[in-house]
mmCIF file of the N, C-alpha and C atoms, coordinates in Angstrom:
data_MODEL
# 
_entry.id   MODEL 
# 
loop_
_atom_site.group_PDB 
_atom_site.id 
_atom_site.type_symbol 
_atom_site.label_atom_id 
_atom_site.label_alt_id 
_atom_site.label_comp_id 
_atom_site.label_asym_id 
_atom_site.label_entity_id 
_atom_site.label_seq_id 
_atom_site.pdbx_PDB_ins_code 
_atom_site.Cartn_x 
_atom_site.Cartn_y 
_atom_site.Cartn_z 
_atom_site.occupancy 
_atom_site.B_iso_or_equiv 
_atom_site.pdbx_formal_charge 
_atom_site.auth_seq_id 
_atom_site.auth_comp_id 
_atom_site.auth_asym_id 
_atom_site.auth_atom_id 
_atom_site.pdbx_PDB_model_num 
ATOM 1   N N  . UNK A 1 1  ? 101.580 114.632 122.010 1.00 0.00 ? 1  UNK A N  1 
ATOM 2   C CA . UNK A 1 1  ? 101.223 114.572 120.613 1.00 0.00 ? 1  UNK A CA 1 
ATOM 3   C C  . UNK A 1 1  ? 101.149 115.964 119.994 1.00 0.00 ? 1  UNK A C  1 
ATOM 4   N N  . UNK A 1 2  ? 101.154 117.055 120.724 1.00 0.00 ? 2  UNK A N  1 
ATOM 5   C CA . UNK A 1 2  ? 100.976 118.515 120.349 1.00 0.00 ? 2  UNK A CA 1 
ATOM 6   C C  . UNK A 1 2  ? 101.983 118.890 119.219 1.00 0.00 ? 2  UNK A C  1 
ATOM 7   N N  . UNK A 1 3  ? 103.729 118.388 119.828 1.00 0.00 ? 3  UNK A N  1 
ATOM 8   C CA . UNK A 1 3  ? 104.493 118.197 118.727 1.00 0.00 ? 3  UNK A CA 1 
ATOM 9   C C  . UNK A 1 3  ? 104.695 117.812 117.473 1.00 0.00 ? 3  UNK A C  1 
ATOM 10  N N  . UNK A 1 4  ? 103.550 116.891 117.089 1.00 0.00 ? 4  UNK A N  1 
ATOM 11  C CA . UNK A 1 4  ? 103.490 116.811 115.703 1.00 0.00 ? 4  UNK A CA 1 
ATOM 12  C C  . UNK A 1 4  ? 102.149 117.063 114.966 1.00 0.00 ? 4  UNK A C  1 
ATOM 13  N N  . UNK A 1 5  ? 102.293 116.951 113.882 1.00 0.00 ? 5  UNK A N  1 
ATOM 14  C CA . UNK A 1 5  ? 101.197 117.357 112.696 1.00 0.00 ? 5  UNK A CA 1 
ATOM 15  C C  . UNK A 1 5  ? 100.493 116.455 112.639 1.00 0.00 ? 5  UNK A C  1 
ATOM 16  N N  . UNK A 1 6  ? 99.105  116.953 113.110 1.00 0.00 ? 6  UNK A N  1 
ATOM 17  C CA . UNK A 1 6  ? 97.540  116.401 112.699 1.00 0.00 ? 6  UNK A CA 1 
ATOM 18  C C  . UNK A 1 6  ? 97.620  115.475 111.651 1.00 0.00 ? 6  UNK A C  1 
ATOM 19  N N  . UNK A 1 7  ? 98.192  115.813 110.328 1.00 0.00 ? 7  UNK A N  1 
ATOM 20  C CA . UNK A 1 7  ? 98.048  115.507 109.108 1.00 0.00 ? 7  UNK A CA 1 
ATOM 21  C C  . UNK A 1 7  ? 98.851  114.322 109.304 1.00 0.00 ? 7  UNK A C  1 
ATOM 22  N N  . UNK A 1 8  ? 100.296 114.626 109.429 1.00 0.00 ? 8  UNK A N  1 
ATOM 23  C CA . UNK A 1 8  ? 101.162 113.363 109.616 1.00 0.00 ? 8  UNK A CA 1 
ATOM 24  C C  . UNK A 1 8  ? 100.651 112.382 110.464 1.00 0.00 ? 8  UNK A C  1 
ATOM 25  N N  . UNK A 1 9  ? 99.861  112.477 111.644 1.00 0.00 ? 9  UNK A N  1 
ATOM 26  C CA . UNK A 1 9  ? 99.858  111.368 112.482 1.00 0.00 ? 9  UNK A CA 1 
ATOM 27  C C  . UNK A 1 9  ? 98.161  110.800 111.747 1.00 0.00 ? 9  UNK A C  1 
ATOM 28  N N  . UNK A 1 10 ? 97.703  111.377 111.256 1.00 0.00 ? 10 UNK A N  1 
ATOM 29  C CA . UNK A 1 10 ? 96.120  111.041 110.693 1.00 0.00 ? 10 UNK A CA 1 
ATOM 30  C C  . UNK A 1 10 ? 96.565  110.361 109.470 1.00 0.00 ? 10 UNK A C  1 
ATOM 31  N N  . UNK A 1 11 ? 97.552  110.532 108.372 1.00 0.00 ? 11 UNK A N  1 
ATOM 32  C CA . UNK A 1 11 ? 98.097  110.254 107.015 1.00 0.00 ? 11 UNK A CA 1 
ATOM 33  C C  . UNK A 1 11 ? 98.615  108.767 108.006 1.00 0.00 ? 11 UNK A C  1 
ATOM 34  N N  . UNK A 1 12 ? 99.638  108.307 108.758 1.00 0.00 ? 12 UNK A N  1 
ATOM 35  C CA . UNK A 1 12 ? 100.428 107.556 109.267 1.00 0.00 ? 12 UNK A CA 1 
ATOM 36  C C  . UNK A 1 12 ? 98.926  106.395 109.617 1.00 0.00 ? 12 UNK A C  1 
ATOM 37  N N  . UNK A 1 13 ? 98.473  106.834 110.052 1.00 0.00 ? 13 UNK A N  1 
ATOM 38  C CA . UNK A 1 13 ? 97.205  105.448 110.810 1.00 0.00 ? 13 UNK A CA 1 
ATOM 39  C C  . UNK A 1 13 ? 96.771  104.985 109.871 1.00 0.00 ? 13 UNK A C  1 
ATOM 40  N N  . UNK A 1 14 ? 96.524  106.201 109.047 1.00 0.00 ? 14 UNK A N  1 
ATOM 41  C CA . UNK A 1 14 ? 95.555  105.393 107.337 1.00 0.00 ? 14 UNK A CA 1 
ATOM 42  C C  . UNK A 1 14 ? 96.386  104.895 106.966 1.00 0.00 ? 14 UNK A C  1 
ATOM 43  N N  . UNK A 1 15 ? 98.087  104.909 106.862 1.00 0.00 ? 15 UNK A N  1 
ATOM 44  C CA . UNK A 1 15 ? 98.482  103.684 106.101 1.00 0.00 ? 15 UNK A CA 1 
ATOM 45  C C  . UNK A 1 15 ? 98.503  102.741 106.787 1.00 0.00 ? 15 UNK A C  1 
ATOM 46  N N  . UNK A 1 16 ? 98.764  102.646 108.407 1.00 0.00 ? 16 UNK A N  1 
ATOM 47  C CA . UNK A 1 16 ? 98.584  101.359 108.657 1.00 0.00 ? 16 UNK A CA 1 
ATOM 48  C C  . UNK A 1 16 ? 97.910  100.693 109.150 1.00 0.00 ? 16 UNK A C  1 
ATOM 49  N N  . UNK A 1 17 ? 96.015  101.155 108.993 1.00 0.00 ? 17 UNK A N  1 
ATOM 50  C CA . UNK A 1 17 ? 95.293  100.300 109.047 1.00 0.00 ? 17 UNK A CA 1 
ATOM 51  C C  . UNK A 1 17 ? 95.347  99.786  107.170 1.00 0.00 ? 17 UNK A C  1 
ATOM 52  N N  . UNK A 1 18 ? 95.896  100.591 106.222 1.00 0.00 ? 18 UNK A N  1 
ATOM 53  C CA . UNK A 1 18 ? 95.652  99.961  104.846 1.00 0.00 ? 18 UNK A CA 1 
ATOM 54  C C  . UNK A 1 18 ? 96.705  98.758  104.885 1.00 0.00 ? 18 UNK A C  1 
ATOM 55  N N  . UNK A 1 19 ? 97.847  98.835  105.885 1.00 0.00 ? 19 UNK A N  1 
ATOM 56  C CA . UNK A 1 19 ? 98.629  97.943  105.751 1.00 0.00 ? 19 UNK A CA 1 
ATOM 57  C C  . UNK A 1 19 ? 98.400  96.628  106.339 1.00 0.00 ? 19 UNK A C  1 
ATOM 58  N N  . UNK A 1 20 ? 97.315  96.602  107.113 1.00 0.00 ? 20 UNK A N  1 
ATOM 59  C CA . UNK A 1 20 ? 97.073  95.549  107.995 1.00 0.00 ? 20 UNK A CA 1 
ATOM 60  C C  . UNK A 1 20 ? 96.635  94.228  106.657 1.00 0.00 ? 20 UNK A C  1 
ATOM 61  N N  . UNK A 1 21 ? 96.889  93.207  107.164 1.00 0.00 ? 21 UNK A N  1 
ATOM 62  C CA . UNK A 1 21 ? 96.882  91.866  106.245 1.00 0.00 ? 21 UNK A CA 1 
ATOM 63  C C  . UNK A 1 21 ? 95.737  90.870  107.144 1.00 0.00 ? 21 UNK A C  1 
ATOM 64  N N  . UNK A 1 22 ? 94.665  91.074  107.125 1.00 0.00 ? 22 UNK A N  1 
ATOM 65  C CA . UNK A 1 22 ? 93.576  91.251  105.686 1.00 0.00 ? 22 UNK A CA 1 
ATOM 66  C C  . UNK A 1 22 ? 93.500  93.126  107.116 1.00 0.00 ? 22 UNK A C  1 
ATOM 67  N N  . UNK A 1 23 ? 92.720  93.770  105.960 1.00 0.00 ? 23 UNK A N  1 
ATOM 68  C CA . UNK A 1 23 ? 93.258  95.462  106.189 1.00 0.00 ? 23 UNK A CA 1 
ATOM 69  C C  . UNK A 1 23 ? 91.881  95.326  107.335 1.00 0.00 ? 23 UNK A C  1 
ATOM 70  N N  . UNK A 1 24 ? 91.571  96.358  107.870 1.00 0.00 ? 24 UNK A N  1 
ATOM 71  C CA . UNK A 1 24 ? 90.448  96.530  108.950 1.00 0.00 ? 24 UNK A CA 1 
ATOM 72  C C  . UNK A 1 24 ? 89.540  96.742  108.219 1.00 0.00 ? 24 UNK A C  1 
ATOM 73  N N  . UNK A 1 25 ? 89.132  97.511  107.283 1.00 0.00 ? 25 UNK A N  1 
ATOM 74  C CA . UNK A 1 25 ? 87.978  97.260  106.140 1.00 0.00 ? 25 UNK A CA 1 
ATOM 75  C C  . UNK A 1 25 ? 88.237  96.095  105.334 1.00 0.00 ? 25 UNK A C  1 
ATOM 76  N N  . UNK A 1 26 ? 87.305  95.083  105.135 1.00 0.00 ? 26 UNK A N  1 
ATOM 77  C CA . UNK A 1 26 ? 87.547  93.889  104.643 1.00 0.00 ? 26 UNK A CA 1 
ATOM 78  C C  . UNK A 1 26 ? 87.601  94.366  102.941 1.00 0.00 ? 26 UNK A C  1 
ATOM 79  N N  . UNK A 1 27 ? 88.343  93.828  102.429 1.00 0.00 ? 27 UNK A N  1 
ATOM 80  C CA . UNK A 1 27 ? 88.368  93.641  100.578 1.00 0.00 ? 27 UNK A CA 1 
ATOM 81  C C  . UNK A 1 27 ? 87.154  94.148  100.270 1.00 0.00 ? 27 UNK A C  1 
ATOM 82  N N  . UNK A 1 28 ? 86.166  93.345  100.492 1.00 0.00 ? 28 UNK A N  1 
ATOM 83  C CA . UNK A 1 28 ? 84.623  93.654  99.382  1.00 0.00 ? 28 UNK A CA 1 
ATOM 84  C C  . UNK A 1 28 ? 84.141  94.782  100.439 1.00 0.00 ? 28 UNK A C  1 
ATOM 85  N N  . UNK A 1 29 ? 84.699  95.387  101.363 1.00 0.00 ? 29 UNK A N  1 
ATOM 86  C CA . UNK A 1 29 ? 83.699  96.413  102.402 1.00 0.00 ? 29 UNK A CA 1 
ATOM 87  C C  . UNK A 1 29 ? 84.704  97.903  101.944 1.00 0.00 ? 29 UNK A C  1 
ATOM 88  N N  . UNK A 1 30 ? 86.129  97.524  101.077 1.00 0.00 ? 30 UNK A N  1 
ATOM 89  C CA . UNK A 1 30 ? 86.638  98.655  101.348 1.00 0.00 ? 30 UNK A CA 1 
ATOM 90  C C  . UNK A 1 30 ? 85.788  99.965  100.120 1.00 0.00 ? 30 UNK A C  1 
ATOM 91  N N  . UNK A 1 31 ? 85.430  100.083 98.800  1.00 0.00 ? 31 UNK A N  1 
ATOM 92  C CA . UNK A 1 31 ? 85.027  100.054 98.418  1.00 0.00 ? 31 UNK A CA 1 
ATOM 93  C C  . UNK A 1 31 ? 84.016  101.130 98.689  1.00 0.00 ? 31 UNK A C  1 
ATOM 94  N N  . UNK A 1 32 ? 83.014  100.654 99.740  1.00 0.00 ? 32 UNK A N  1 
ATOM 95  C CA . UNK A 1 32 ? 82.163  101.312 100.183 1.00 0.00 ? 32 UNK A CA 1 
ATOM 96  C C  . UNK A 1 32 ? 82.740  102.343 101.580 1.00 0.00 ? 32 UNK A C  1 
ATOM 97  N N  . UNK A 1 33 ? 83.177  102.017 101.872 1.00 0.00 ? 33 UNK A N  1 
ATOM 98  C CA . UNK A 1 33 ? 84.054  103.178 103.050 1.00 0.00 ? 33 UNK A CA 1 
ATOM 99  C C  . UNK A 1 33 ? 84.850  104.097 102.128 1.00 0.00 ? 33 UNK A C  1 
ATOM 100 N N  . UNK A 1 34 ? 85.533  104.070 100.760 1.00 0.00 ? 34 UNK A N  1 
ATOM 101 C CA . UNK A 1 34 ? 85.734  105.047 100.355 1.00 0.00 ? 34 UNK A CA 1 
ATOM 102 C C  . UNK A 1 34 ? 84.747  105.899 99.323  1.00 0.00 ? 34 UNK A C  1 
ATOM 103 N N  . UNK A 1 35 ? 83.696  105.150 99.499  1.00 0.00 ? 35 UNK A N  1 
ATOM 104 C CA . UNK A 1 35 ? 82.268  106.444 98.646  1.00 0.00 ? 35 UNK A CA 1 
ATOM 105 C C  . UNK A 1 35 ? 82.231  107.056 99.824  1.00 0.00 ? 35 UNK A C  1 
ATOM 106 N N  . UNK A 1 36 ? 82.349  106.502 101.071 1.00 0.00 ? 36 UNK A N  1 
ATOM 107 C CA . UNK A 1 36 ? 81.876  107.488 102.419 1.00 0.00 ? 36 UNK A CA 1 
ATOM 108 C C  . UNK A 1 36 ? 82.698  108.750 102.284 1.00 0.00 ? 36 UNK A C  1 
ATOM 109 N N  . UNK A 1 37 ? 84.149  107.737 102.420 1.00 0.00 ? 37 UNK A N  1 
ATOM 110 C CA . UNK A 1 37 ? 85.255  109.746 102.094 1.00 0.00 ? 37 UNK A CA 1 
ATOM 111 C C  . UNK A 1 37 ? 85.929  109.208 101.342 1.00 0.00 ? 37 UNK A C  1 
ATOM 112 N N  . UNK A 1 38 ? 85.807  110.108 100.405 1.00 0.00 ? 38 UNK A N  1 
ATOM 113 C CA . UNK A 1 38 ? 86.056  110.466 99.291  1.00 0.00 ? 38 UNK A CA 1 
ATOM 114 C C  . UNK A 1 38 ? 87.835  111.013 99.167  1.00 0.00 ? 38 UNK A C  1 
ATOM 115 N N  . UNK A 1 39 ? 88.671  110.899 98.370  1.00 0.00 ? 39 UNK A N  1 
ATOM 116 C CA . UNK A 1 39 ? 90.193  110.827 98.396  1.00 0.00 ? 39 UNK A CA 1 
ATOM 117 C C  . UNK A 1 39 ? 90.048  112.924 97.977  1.00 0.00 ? 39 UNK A C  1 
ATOM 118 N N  . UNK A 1 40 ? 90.736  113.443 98.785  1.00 0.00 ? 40 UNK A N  1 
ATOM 119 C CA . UNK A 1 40 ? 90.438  115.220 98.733  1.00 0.00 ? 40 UNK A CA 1 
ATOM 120 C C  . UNK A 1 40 ? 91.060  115.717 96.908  1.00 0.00 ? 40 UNK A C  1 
ATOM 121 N N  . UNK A 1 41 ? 90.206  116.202 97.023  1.00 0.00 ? 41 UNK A N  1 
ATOM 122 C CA . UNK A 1 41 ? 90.253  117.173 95.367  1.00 0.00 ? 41 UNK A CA 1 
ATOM 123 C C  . UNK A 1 41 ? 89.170  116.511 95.237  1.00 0.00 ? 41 UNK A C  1 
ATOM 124 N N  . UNK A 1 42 ? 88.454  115.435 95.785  1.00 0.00 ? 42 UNK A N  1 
ATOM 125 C CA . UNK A 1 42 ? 87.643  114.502 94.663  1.00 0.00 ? 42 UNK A CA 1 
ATOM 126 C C  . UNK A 1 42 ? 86.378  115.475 93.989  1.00 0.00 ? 42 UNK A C  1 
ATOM 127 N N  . UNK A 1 43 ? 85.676  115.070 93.403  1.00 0.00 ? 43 UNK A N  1 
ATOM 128 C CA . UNK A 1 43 ? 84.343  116.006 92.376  1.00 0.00 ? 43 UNK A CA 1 
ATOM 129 C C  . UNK A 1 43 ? 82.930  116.284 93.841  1.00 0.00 ? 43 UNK A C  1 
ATOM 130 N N  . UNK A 1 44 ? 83.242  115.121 94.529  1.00 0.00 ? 44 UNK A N  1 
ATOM 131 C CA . UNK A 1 44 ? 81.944  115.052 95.487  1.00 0.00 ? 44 UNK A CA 1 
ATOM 132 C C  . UNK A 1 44 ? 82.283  115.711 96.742  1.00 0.00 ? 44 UNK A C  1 
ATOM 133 N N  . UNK A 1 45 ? 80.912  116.497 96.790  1.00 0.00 ? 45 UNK A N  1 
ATOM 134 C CA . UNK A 1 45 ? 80.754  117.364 97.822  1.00 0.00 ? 45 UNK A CA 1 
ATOM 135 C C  . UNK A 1 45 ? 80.700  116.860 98.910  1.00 0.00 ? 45 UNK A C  1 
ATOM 136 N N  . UNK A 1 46 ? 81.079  116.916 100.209 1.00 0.00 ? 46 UNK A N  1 
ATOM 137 C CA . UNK A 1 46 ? 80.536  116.524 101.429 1.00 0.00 ? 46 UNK A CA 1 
ATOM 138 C C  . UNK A 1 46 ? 79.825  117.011 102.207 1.00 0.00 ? 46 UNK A C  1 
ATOM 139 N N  . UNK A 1 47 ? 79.458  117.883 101.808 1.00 0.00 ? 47 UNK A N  1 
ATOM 140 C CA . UNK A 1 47 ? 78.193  118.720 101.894 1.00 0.00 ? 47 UNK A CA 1 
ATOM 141 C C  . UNK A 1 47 ? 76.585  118.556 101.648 1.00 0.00 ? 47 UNK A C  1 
ATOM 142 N N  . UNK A 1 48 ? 77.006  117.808 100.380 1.00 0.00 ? 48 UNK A N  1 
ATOM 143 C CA . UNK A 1 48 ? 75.501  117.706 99.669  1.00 0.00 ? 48 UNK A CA 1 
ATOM 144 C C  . UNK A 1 48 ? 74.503  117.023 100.153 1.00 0.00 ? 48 UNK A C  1 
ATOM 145 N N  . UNK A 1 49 ? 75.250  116.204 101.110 1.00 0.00 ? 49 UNK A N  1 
ATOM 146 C CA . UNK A 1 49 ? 74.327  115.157 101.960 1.00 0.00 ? 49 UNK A CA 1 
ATOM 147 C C  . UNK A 1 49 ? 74.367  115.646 103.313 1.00 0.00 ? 49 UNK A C  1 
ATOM 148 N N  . UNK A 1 50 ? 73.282  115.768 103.608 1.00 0.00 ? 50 UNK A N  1 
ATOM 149 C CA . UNK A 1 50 ? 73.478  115.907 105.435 1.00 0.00 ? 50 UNK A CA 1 
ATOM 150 C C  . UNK A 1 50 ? 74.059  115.142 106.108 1.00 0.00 ? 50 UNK A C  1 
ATOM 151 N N  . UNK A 1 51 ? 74.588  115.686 107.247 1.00 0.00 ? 51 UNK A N  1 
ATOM 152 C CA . UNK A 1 51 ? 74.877  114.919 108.481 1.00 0.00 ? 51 UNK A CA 1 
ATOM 153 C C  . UNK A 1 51 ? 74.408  113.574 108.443 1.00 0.00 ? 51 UNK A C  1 
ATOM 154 N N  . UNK A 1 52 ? 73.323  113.372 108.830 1.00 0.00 ? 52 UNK A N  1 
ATOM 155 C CA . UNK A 1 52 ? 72.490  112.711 109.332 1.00 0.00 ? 52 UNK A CA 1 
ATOM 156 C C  . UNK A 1 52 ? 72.755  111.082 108.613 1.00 0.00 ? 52 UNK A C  1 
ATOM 157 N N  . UNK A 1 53 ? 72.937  111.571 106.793 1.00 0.00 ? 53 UNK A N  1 
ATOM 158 C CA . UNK A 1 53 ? 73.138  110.721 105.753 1.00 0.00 ? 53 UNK A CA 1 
ATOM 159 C C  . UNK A 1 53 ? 74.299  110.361 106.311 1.00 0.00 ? 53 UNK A C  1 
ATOM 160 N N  . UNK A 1 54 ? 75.205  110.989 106.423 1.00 0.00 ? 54 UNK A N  1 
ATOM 161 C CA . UNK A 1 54 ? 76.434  110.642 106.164 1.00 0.00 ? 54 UNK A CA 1 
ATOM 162 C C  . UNK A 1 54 ? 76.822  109.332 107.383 1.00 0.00 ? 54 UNK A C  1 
ATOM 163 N N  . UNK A 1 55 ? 76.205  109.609 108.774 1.00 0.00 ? 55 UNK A N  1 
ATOM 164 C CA . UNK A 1 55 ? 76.076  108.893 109.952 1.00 0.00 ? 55 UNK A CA 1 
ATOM 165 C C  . UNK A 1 55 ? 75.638  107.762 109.612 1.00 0.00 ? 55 UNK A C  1 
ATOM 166 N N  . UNK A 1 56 ? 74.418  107.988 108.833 1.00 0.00 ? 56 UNK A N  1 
ATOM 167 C CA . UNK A 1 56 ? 73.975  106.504 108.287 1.00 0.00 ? 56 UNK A CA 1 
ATOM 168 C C  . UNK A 1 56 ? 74.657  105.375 107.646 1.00 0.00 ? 56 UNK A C  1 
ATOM 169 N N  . UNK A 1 57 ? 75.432  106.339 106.229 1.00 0.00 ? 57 UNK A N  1 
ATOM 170 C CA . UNK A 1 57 ? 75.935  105.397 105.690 1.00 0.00 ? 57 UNK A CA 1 
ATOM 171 C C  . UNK A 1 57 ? 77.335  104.634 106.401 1.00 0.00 ? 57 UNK A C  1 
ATOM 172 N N  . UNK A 1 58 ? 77.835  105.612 107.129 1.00 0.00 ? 58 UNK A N  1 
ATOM 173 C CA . UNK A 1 58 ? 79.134  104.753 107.840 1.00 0.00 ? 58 UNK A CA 1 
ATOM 174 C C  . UNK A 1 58 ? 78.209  103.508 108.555 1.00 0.00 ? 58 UNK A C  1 
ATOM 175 N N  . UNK A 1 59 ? 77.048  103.781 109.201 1.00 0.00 ? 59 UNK A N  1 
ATOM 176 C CA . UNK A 1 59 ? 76.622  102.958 110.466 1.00 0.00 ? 59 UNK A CA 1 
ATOM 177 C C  . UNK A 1 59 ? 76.550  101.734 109.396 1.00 0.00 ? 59 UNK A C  1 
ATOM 178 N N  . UNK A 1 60 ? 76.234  101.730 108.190 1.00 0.00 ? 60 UNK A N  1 
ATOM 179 C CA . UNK A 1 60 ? 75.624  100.697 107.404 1.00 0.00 ? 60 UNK A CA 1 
ATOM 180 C C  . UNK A 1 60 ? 77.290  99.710  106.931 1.00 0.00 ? 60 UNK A C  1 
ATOM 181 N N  . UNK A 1 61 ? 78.088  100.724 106.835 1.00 0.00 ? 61 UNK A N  1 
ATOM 182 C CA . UNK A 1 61 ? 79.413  99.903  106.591 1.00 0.00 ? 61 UNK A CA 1 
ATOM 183 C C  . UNK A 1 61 ? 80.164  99.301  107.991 1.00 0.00 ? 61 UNK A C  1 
ATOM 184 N N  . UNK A 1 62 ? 80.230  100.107 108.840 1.00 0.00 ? 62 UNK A N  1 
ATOM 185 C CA . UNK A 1 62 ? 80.301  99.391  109.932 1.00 0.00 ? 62 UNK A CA 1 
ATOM 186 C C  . UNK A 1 62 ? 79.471  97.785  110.218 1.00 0.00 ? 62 UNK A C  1 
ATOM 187 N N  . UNK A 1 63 ? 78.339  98.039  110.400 1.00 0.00 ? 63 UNK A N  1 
ATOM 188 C CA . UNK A 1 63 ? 77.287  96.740  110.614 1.00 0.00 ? 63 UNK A CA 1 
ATOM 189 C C  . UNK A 1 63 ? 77.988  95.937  109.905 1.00 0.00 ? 63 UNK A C  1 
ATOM 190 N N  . UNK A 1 64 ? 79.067  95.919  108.464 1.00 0.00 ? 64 UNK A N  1 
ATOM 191 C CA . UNK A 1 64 ? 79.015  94.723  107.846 1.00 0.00 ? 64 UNK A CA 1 
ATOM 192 C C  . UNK A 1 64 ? 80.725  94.307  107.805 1.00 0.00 ? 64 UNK A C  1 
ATOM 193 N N  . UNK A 1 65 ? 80.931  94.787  108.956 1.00 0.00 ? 65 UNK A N  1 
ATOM 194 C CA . UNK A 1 65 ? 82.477  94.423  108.858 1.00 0.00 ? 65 UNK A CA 1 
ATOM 195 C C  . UNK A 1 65 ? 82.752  92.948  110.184 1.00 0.00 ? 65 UNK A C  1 
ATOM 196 N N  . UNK A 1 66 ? 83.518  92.508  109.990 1.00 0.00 ? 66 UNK A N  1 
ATOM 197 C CA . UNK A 1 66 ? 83.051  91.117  110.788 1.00 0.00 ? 66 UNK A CA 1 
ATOM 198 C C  . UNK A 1 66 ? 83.785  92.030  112.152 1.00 0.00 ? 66 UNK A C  1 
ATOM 199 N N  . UNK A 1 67 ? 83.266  91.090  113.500 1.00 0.00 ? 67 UNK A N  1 
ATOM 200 C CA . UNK A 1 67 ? 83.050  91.909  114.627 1.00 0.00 ? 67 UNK A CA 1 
ATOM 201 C C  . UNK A 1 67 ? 85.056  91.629  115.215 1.00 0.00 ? 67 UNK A C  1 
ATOM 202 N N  . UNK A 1 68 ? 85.704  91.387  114.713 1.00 0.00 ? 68 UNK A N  1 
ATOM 203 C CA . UNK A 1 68 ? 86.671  91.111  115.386 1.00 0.00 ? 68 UNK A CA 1 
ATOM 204 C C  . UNK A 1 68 ? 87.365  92.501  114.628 1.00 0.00 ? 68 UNK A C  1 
ATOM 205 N N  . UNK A 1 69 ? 86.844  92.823  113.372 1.00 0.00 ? 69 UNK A N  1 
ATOM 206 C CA . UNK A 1 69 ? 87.467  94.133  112.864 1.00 0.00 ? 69 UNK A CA 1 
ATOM 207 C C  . UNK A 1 69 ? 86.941  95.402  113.488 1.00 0.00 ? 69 UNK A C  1 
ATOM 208 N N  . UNK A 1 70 ? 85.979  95.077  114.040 1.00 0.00 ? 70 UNK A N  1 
ATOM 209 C CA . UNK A 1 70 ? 85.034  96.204  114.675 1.00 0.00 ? 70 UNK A CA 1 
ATOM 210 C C  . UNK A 1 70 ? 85.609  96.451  115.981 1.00 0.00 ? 70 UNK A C  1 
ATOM 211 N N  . UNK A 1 71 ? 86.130  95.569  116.293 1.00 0.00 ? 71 UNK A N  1 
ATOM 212 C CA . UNK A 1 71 ? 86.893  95.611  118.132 1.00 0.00 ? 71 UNK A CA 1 
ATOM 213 C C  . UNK A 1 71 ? 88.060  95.926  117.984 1.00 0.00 ? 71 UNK A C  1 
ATOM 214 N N  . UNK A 1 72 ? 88.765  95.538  116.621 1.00 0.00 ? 72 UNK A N  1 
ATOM 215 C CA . UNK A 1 72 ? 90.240  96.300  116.845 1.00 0.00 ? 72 UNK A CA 1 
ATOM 216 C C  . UNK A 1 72 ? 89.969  98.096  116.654 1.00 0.00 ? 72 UNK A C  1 
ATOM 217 N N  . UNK A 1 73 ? 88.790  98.422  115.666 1.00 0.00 ? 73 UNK A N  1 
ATOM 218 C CA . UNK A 1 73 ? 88.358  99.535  115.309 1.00 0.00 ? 73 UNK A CA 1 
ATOM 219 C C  . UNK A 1 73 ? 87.888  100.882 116.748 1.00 0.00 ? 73 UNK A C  1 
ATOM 220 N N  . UNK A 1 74 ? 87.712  99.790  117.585 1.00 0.00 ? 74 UNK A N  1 
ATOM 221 C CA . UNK A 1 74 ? 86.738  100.442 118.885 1.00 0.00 ? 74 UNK A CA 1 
ATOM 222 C C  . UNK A 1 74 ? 88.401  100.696 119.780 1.00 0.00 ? 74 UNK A C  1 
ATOM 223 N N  . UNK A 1 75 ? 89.076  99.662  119.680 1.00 0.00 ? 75 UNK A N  1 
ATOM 224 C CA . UNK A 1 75 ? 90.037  99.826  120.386 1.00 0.00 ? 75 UNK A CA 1 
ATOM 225 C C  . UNK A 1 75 ? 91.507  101.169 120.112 1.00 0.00 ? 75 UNK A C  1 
ATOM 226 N N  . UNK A 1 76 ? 91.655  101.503 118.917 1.00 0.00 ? 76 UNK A N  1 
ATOM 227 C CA . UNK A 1 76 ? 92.071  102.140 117.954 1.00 0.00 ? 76 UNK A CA 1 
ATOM 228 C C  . UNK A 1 76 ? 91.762  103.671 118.344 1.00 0.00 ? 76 UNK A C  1 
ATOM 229 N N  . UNK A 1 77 ? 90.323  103.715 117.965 1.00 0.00 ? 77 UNK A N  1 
ATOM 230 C CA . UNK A 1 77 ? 89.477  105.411 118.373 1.00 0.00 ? 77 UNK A CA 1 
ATOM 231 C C  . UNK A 1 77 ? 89.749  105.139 119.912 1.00 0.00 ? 77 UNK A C  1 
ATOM 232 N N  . UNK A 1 78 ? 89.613  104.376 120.976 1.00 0.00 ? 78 UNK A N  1 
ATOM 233 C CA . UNK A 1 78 ? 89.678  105.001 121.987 1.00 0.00 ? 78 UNK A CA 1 
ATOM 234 C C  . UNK A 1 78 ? 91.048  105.019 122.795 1.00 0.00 ? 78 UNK A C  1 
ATOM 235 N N  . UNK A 1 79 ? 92.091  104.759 122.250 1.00 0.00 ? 79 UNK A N  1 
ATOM 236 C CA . UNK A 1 79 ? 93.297  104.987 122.483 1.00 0.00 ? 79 UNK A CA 1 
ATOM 237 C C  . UNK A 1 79 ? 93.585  106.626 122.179 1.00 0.00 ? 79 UNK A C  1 
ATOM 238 N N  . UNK A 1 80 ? 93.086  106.798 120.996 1.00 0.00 ? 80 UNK A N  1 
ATOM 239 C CA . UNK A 1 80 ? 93.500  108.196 120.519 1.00 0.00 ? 80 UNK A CA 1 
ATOM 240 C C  . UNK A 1 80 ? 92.266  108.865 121.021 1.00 0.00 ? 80 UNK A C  1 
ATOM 241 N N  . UNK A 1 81 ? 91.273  108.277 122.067 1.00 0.00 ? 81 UNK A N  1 
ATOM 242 C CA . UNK A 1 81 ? 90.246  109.644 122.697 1.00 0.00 ? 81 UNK A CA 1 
ATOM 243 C C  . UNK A 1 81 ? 90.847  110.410 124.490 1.00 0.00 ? 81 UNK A C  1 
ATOM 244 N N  . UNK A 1 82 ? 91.804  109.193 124.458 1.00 0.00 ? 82 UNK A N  1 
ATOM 245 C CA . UNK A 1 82 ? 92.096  109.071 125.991 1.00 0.00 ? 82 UNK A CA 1 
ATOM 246 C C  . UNK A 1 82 ? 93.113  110.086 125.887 1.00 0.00 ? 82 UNK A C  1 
# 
């Protein structure tokens, strides 16, 4: 994977978990995963909130995603930890 760009292969997943039919963030959950991050240039700091906040609020969008999206999600990160 050294051969290619961070950006390209990180840009490439986000489209196709957006492409997934129904997407891995459900319709009414997506919404709130993008107040988490924010689209870059945006006005909001990611800064302004601590760590700590920021951990929270994913943990809180996570909790509400139904668990079969949560297992493709688990399966996903640990492909790309290995």
């Amino acid at each position: 994977m050294t051969k290619y760009d961070a950006p390209v292969i990180a840009g490439t997943i986000k489209l196709w978990l957006l492409e997934l039919n129904p997407p891995l963030a459900t319709w009414d959950g997506w919404d709130e995963i993008r107040k988490i991050y924010p689209s870059v240039g945006a006005d909001s700091n990611p800064e302004e909130k601590g760590a700590l906040a920021h951990i929270d609020d994913l943990k809180t969008a996570l909790l509400k995603l139904p668990k079969v999206h949560l297992y493709v999600l688990d399966v996903v990160v640990q492909h790309f930890n290995q």
